[in-house]
C-alpha positions as CSV (number, residue, x, y, z in Angstrom):
1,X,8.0,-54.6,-26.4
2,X,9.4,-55.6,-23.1
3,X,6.4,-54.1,-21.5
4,X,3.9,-55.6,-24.0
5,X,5.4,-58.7,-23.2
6,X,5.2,-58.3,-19.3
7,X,1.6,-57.4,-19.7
8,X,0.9,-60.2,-21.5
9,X,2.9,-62.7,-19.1
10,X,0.9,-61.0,-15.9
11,X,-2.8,-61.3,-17.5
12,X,-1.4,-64.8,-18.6
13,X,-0.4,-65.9,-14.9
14,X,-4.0,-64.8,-13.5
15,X,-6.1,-66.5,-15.9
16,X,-7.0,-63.3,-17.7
17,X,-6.1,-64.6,-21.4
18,X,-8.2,-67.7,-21.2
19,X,-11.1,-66.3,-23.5
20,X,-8.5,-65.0,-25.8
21,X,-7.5,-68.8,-26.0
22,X,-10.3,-70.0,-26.7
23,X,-10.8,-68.6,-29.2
24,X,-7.6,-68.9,-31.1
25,X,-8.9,-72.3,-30.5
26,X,-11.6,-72.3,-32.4
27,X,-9.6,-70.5,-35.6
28,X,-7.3,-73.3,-35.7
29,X,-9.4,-76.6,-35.7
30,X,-12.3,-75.2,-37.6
31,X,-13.6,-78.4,-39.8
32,X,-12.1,-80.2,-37.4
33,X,-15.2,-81.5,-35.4
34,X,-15.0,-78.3,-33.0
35,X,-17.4,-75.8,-32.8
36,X,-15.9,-71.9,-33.6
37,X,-17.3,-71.1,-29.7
38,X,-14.4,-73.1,-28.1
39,X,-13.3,-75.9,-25.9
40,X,-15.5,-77.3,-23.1
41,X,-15.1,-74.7,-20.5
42,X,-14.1,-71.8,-22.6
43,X,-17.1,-69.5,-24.0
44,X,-15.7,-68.3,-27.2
45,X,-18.9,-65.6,-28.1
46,X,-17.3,-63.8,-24.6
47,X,-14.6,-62.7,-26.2
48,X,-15.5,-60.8,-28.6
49,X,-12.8,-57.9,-29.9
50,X,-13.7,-55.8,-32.3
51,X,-11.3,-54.2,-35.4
52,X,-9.6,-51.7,-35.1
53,X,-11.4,-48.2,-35.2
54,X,-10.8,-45.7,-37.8
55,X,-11.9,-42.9,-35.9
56,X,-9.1,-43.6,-33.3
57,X,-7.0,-40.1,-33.0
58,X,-4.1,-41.7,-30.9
59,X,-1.3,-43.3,-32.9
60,X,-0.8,-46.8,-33.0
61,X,-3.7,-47.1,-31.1
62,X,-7.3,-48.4,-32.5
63,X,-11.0,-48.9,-29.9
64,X,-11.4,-52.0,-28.4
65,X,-14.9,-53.8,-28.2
66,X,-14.7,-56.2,-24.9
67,X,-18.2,-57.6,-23.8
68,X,-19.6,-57.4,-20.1
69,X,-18.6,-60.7,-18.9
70,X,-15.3,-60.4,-20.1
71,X,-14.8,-57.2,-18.3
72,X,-15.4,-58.9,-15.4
73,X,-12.7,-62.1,-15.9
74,X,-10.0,-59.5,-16.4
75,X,-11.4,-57.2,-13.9
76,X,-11.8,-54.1,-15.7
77,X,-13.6,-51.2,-13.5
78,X,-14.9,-47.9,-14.9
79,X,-14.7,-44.2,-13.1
80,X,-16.3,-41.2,-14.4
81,X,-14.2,-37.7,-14.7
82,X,-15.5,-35.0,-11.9
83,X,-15.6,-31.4,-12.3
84,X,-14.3,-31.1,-8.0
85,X,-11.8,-28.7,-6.5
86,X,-8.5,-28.8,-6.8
87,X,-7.2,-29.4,-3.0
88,X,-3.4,-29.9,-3.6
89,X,-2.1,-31.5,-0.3
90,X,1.3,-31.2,1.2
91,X,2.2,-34.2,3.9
92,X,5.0,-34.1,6.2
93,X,5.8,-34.9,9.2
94,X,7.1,-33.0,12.7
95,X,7.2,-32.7,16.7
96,X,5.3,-31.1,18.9
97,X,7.1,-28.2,20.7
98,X,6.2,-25.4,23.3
99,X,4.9,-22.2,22.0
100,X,7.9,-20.3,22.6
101,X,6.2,-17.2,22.7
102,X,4.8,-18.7,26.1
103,X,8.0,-19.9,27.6
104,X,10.1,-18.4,30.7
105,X,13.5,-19.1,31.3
106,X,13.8,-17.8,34.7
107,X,17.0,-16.5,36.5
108,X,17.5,-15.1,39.7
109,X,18.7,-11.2,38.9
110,X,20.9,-11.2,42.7
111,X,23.0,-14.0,44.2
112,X,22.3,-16.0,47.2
113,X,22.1,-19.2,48.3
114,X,18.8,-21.4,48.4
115,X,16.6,-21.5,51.7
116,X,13.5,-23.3,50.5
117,X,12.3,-25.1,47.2
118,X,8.7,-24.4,46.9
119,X,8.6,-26.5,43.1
120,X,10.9,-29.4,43.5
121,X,9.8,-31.4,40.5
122,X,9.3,-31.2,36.5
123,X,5.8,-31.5,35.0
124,X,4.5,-29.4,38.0
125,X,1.9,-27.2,37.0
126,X,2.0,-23.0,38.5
127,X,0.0,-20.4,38.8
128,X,1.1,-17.2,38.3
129,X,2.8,-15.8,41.1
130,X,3.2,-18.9,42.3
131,X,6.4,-19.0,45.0
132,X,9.1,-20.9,43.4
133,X,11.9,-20.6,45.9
134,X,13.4,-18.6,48.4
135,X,16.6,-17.5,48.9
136,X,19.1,-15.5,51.4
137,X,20.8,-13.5,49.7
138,X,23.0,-10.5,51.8
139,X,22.2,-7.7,48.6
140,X,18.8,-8.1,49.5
141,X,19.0,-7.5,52.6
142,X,21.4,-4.5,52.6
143,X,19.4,-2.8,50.1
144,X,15.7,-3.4,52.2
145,X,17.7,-1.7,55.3
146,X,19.3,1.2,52.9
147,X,15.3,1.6,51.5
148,X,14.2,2.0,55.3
149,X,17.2,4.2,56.5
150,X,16.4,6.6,53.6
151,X,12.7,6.5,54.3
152,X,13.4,7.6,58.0
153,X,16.0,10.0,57.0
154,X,13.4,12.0,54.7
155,X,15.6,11.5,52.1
156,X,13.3,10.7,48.8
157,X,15.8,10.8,45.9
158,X,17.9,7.9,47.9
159,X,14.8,5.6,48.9
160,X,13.4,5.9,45.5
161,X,17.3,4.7,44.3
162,X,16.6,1.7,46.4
163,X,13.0,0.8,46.0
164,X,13.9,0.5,42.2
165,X,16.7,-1.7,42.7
166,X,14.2,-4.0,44.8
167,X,11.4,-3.9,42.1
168,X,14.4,-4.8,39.4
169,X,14.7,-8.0,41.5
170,X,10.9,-9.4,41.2
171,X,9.8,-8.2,44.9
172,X,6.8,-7.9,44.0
173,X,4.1,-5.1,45.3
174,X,2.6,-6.8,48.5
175,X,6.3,-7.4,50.1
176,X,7.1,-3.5,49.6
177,X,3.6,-2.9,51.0
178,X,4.8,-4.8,54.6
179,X,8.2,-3.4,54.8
180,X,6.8,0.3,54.6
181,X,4.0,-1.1,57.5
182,X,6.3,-3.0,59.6
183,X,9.6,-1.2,58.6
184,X,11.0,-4.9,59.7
185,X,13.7,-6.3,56.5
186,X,12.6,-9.8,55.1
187,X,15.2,-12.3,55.4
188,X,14.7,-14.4,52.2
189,X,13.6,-13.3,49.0
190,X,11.2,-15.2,47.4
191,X,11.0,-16.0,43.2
192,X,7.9,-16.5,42.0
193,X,6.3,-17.5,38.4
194,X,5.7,-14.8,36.3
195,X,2.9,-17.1,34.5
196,X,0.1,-19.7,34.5
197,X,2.0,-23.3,32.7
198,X,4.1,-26.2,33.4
199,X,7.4,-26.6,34.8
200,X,9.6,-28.2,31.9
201,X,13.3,-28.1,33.4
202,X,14.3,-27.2,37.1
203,X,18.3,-26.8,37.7
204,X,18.2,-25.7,41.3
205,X,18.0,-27.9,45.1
206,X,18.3,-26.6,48.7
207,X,21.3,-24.8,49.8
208,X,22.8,-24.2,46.6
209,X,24.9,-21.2,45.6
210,X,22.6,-19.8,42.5
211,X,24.1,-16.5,40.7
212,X,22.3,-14.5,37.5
213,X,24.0,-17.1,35.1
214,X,22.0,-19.6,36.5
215,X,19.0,-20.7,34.8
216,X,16.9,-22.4,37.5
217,X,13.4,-23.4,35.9
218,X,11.9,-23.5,32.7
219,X,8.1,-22.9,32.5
220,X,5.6,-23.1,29.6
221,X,2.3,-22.3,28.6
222,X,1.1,-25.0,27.2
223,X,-2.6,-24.5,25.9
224,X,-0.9,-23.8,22.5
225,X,1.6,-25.8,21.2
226,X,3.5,-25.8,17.7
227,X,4.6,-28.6,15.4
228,X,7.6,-28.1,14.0
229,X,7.5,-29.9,10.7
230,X,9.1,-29.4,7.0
231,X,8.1,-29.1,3.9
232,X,10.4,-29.7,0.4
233,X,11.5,-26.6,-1.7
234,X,9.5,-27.8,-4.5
235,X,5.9,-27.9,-2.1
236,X,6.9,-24.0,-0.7
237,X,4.1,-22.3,-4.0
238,X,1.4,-24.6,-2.0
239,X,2.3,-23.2,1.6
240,X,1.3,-20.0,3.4
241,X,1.0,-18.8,6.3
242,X,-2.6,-18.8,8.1
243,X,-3.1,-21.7,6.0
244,X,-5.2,-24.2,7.7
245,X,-3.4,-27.2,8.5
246,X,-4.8,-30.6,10.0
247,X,-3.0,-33.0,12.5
248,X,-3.3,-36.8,13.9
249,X,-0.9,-37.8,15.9
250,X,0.3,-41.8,16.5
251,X,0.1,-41.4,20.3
252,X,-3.8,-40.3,19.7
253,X,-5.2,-42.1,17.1
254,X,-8.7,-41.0,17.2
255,X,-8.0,-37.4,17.7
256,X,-7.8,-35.5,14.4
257,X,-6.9,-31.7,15.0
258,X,-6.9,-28.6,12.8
259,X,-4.6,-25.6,13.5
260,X,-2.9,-23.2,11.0
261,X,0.6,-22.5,9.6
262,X,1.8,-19.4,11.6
263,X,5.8,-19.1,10.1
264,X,7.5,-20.2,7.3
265,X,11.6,-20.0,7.7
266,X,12.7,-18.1,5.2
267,X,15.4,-20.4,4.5
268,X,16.5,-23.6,2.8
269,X,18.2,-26.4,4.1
270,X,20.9,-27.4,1.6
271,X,21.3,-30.5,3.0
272,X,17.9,-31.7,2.9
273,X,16.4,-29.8,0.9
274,X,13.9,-28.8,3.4
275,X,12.1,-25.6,5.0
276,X,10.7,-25.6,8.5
277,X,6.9,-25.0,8.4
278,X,5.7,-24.5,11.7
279,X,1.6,-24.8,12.6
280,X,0.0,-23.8,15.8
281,X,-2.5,-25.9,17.8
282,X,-4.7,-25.1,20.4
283,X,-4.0,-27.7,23.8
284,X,-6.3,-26.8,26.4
285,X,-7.3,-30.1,27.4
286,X,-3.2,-30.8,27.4
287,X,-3.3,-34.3,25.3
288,X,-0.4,-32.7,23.5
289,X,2.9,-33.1,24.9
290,X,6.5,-31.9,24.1
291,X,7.9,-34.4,22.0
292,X,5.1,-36.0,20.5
293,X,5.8,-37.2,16.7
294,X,2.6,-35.6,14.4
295,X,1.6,-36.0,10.8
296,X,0.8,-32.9,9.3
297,X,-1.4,-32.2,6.0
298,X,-1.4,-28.5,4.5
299,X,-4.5,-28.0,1.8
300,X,-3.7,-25.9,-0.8
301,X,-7.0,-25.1,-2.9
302,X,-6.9,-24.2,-6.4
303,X,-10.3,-23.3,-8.1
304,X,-11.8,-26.6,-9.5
305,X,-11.1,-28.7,-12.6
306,X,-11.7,-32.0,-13.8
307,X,-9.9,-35.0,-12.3
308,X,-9.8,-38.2,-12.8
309,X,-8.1,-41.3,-11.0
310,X,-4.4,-42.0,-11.5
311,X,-5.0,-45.5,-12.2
312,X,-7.2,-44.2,-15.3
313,X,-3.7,-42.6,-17.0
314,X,-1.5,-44.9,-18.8
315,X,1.8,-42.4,-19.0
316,X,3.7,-43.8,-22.1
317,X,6.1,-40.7,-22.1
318,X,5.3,-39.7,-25.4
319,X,1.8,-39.0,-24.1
320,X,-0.8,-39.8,-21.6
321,X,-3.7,-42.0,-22.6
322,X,-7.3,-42.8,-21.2
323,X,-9.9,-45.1,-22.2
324,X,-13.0,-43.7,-22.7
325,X,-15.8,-45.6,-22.3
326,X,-18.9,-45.7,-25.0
327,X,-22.0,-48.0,-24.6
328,X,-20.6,-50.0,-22.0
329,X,-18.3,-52.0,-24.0
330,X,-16.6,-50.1,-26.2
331,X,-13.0,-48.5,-24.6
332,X,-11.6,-45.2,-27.0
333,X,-8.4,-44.2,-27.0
334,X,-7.5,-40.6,-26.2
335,X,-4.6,-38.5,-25.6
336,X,-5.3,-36.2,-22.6
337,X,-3.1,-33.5,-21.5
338,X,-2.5,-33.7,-17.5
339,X,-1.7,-30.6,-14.8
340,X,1.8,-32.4,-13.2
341,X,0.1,-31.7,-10.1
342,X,-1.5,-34.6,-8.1
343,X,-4.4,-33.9,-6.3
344,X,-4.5,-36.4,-3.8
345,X,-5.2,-39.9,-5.9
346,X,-6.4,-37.4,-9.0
347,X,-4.8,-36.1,-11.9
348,X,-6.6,-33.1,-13.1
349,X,-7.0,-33.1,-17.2
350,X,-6.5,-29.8,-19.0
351,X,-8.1,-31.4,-23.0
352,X,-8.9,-34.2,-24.1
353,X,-12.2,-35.3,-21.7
354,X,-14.9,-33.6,-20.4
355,X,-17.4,-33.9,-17.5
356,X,-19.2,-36.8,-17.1
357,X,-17.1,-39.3,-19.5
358,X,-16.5,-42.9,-18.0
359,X,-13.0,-44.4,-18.6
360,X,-11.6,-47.7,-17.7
361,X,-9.4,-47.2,-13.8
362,X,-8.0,-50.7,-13.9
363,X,-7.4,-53.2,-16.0
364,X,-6.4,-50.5,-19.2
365,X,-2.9,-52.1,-19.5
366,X,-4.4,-55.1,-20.9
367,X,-7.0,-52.8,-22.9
368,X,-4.0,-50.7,-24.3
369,X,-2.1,-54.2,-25.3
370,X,-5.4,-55.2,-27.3
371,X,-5.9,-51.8,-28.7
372,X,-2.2,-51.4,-30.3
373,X,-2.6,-55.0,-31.6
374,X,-6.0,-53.6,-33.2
375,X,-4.1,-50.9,-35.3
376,X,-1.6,-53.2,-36.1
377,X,-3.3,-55.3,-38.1
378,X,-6.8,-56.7,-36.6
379,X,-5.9,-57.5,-32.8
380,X,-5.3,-60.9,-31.2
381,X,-7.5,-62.7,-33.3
382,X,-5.2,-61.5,-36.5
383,X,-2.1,-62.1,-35.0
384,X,-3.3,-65.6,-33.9
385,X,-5.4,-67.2,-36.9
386,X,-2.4,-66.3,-39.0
């Protein structure tokens, strides 16, 4: 009753019950002078509700008659139910990560200190092979002199000992091709990238003391990047991996990008009640960053069905109700059964319609207030002449 009365109180405030007025009007001062229609102002033959129907199937409920113009004043629109596919979206939210299949973390595998610092800055972008720095370092050289001495000596099994230690530190092919031409030790040893990306972190500056421990730069591919986003327990049945995915991003607002899920953790965080659903997006024009904040939408399609707006579904809790429409003004009730899932702004309906019908999408709560008056004993214009 508190609701009834609420609904009645908001169509009040916005005009909405004026015909209704009117004509209680006219009940009350017939052979008084006044015509039935109404006041001056107040068109009486707009308003015109019909009984209740006997052929209503929903408790308490009875079809309401409500004529064109008056479905305007109390702005009632009408929708038609779709037989569409069931796209069942999950939304979330994430960052935008390297691909950490694509990442070095390099380290220096001798010790030395620094001679030269070929990249001295982050965001630099490599090639690779690419020299990063150069370093003296007195293993390197001992063990270029022992390769050479052994070499001379005829003594295979020994310079094969110490060409392996050398190719175990990076030297790459080229530098062991001049020491075997020139048989002349190189003083500094250079590190170079071991692939094409972008320096991310760089922990190293002339003359430092660097050892194995040291992680000196960080470089990552980043033509593919991930989004690291989650997804509630509850949403998990409409996620899979190689599902695809699309993705706008705040800093990009006119960009809207499609990738695809590519893990799912396998666990559940107990705090939030959360899995981390990660999606994989191609970068080659690198517009996506590290750190970027993303809005992510997974589609999960489920054959088709018929749907119908939200707004069209008065939920009572006993049972879900729509007004069907028949010859424009005439609004049925019927008790629909609805799949829990939304799809997008759509429930889809299980029994009760079928393709094709129209029902009322706004403007129902006043219907459904007229309609229970109906069955109660002749609508608003009952209640009101008595």
């Amino acid at each position: 009753m508190i609701a009834l009365g609420g609904g009645f109180w908001f169509a009040n405030s916005h005009g909405w019950l004026g015909p209704v007025y009117a004509w209680a009007y006219g009940l009350t001062h017939r052979g008084q002078g006044v015509n039935d229609a109404s006041p001056p102002g107040m068109d009486m033959k707009s308003m015109d509700m019909g009984q209740g129907s006997k052929d209503s199937q929903v408790p308490g409920h009875a079809a309401v008659t409500i004529p064109g113009e008056v479905q305007q004043r109390i702005g009632v629109t009408v929708g038609k139910v779709e037989q569409a596919p069931l796209r069942m979206s999950v939304r979330t939210v994430g960052i935008v990560e390297p691909n950490e299949t694509k990442v070095a973390r390099i380290h220096l595998k001798t010790e030395g200190w620094v001679e030269k610092v070929f990249v001295d800055y982050t965001g630099q972008k490599v090639k690779k092979g690419d020299p990063l720095l150069s370093i003296y370092s007195p293993q390197f050289l001992t063990t270029q002199q022992e390769y050479l001495n052994a070499r001379e000596a005829k003594q295979p099994a020994l310079a094969e000992l110490s060409r392996r230690r050398l190719e175990l530190w990076d030297v790459p092919a080229d530098e062991f091709k001049e020491l075997d031409n020139t048989g002349k030790v190189h003083k500094y040893l250079t590190l170079r990238s071991p692939l094409d990306g972008t320096v991310l972190t760089k922990n190293v500056f002339a003359g430092q003391y660097i050892t194995p421990q040291t992680e000196i730069y960080t470089v990552a591919d980043l033509s593919t990047v991930w989004v690291q986003a989650k997804a509630y327990e509850y949403e998990l049945l409409h996620v899979e991996k190689d599902q695809p995915a699309s993705v706008t991003l705040p800093a990009l607002p006119d960009q809207k990008l499609t990738g695809k899920v590519v893990f799912i953790q396998p666990t559940v965080d107990e705090k939030t009640r959360t899995v981390q659903v990660r999606v994989e997006l191609p970068n080659n024009e690198g517009l996506l960053r590290p750190g970027m904040f993303a809005h992510v939408v997974i589609q999960h399609m489920m054959g088709t069905g018929l749907l119908i707006p939200v707004s069209a579904v008065i939920r009572t809790g006993e049972r879900d109700i729509v007004f069907r429409v028949e010859a424009d003004d005439r609004f049925v009730p019927v008790v629909v059964q609805i799949n829990p899932v939304l799809f997008e702004d759509r429930f889809q309906i299980t029994t009760g319609l079928k393709a094709g019908d129209r029902v009322a999408t706004s403007a129902n709560f006043l219907i459904d207030s007229e309609s229970r008056l109906n069955a109660g004993g002749g609508g608003m214009a009952g209640k009101m002449g008595h």
